[in-house]
N, C-alpha and C positions, 0 to 999 in steps of 0.2 A: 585070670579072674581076680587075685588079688591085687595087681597094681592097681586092675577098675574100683575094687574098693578103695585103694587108698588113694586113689584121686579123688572119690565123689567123699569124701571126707574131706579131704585136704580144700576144695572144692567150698565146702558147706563150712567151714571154720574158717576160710577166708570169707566169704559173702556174709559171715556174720563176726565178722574183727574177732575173733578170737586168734589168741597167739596161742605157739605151741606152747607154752609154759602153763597156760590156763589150761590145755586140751589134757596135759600130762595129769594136771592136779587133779582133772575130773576122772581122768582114769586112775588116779591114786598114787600117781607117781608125783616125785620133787622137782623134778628138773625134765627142760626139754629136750634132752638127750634122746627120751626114749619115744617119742617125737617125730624127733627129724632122724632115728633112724630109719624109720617105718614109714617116711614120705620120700627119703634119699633112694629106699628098697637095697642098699649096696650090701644089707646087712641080714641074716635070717630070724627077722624080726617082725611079728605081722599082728594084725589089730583080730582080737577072738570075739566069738559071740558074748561074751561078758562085753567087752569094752565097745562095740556098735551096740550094746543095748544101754548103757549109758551116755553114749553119744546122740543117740538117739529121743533118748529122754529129756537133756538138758540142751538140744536144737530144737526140739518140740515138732520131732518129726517121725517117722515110722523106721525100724529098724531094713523095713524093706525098700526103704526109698534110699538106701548106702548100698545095696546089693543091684549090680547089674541082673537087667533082664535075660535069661536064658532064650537063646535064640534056638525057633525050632528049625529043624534042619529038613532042607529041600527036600520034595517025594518024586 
């Protein structure tokens, strides 16, 4: 479930040019280090409900439109 977040991010910061360095700033950080660790996933480094609600805010989109749909399971 997190890689699917960090694609539909990864996903919505390219279809709207922003580079990681802009995406770092909005989450508070300096440099895109912390970034492209969390799009590489190589690292235990993952995007928290703080930082999809700010990403969320400043793509002008819903915090649940970055969370995959939970699929229900066959009966």
């Amino acid at each position: 479930m997190l890689d699917e977040i960090v694609l539909k991010v990864k996903e919505e910061r390219i279809k709207r040019n922003i580079s990681q360095l802009a995406l770092a700033e909005i989450l508070g950080h300096k440099s895109p280090n912390y970034v492209a660790k969390i799009e590489t996933r190589k690292h235990d480094v993952s995007y928290n409900l703080s930082h999809l609600y700010k990403i969320a805010c400043e793509f002008g989109i819903e915090v649940t439109d970055l969370i995959p749909h939970i699929k229900s399971p066959l009966k």
